[in-house]
C-alpha positions in Angstrom: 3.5 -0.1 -32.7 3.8 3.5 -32.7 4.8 6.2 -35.0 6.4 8.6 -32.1 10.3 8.4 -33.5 9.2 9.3 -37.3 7.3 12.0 -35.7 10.1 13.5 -33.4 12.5 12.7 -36.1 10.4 14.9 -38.9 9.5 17.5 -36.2 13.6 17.9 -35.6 12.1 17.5 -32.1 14.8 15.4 -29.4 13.4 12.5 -26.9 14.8 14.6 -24.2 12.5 17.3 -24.7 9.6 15.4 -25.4 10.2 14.0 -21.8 10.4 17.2 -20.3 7.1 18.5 -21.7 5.9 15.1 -20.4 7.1 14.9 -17.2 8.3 11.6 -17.8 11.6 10.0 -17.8 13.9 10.0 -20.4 14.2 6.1 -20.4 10.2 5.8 -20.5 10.1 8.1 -23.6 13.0 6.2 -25.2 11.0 3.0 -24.6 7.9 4.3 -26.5 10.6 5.9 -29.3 12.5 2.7 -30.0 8.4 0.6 -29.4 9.8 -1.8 -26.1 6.5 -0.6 -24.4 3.6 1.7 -25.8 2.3 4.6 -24.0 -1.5 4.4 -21.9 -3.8 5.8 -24.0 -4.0 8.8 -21.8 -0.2 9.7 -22.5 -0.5 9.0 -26.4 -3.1 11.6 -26.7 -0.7 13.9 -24.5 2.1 12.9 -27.0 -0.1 13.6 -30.0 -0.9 17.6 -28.4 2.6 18.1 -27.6 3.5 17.4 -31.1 0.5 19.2 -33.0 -0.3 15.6 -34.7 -3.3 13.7 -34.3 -3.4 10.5 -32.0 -3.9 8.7 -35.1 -0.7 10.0 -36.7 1.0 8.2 -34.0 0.1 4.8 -34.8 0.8 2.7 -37.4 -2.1 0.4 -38.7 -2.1 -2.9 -38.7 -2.4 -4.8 -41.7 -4.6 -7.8 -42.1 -1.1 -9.8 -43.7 0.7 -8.7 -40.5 1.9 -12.1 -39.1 
C-alpha cells in the first residue's frame, strides 16, 4: 500500500501531471493512486523526487495487527 494519492492530494498536485513528469501513462499512475498495483522500486523513488517527499513518505507501514 502506498501513500501516493494523500500525497498528490496535499501537494494540490493532479495524476495527470504526475504522469507526464513520469513518462508514464495516465492509467498506470491512476493504478498506483487508487493502490490496484504498486510502483517498481525504481519508479517509487522517482515518485518520491518528483514530489519533494521521501520514499518513505510514500508508504504506509504495516502494522503487526494488519490481518
Amino acid at each position: 500500500m502506498n501513500r501516493i494519492k494523500e500525497v498528490l492530494e496535499e501537494k494540490g498536485i493532479k495524476q495527470k501531471w504526475l504522469a507526464e513528469k513520469l513518462g508514464k501513462s495516465y492509467n498506470m499512475v491512476n493504478g498506483y493512486v487508487q493502490n490496484r498495483q504498486q510502483p517498481r522500486l525504481e519508479v517509487l523513488y522517482e515518485i518520491a523526487e518528483i514530489l519533494g517527499v521521501s520514499a518513505k513518505d510514500l508508504l504506509i507501514e504495516k502494522s503487526n495487527n494488519a490481518k
